[in-house]
C-alpha positions in Angstrom: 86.1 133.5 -66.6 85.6 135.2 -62.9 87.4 133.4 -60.4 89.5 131.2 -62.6 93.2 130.2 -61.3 96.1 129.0 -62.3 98.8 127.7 -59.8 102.5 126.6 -60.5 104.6 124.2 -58.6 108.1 123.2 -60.1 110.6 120.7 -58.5 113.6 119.8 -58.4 114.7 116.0 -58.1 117.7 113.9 -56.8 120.3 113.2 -59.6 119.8 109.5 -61.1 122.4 106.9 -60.8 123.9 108.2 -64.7 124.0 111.9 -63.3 125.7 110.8 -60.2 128.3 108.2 -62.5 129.1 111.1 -64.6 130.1 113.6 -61.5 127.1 116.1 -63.0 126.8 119.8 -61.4 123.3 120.9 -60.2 122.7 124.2 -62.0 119.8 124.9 -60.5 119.2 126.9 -56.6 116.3 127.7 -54.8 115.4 129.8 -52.7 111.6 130.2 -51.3 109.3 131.0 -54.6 112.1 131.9 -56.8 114.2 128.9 -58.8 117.4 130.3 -60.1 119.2 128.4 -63.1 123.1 128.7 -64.1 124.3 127.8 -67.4 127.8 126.0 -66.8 128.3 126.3 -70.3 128.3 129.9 -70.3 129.5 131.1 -66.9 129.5 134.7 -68.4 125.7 135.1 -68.3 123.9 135.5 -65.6 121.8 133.4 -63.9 118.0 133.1 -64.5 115.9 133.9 -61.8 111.9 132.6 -62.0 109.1 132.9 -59.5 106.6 130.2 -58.9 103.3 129.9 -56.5 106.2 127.3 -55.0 109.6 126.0 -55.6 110.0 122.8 -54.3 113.6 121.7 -53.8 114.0 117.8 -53.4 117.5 117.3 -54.7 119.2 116.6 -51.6 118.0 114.5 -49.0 115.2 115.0 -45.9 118.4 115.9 -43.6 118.7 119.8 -45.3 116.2 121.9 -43.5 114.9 123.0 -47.9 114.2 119.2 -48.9 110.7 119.2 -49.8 108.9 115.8 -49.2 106.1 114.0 -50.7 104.1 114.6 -47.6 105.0 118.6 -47.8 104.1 118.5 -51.6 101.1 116.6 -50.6 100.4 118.9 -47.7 100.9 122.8 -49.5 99.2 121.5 -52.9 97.5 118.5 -53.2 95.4 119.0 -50.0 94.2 122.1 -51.3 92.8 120.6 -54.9 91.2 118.0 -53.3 89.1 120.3 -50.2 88.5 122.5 -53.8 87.1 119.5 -55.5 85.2 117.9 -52.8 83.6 122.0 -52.6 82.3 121.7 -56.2 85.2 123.4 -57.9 87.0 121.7 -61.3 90.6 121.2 -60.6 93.1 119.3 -62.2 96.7 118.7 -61.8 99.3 118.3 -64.8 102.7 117.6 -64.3 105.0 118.5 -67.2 108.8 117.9 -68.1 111.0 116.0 -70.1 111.5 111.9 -69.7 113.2 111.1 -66.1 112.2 114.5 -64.7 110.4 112.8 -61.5 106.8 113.9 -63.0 105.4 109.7 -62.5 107.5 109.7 -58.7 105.7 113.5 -57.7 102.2 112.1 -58.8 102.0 108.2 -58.1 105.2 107.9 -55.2 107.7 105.2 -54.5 107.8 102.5 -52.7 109.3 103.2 -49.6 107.8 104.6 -46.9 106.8 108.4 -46.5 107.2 108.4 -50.5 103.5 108.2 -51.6 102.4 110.5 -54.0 99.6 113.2 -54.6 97.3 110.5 -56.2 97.3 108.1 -53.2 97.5 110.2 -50.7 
């Protein structure tokens, strides 16, 4: 298929109210398109580096210069897919992890302000 395209965000979110209770440790760094994991488990081996069309880093908060917003998600990715679409073009946007991963809060938003998500924006 000429033309054809495949993009891939990934993104990391805050740490829920359990991870924060139970003092977790972010494993994971970023650092422009690459995402770099640690296993704490196994300090021995060495971290995992991946490279993505973008690495968004939302863990912290929108004070660190890296925090990715829903507007800057909205603005590098969605805004793209929908002047695509409204050009002719099939796209379609999946978001995929495991349960409490932030896929429902990247696509649909919050409800405070400045947190809508790619759908209504």
């Amino acid at each position: 298929m000429a033309g054809a395209k495949v993009k891939v965000a990934v993104r990391v979110r805050p740490f829920n109210a359990r991870e924060t209770s139970r003092r977790a440790k972010c494993v994971i760094q970023m650092s422009g398109n690459t995402t770099c994991i640690t296993n704490p488990k196994m300090p021995e081996d060495a971290t995992k580096h991946f490279t993505f069309d973008h690495s968004y880093w939302s863990h912290t908060s929108e004070a660190d210069p890296q925090f990715a917003s829903q507007r800057r998600v909205y603005q590098e990715v969605g805004r793209q897919l929908l002047l695509q679409a409204l050009q002719g073009y099939n796209v379609s946007v999946l978001a995929y992890g495991q349960t409490g991963a932030g896929k429902t809060y990247t696509m649909s938003g919050g409800r405070g302000p400045g947190q809508r998500g790619l759908v209504p924006q």
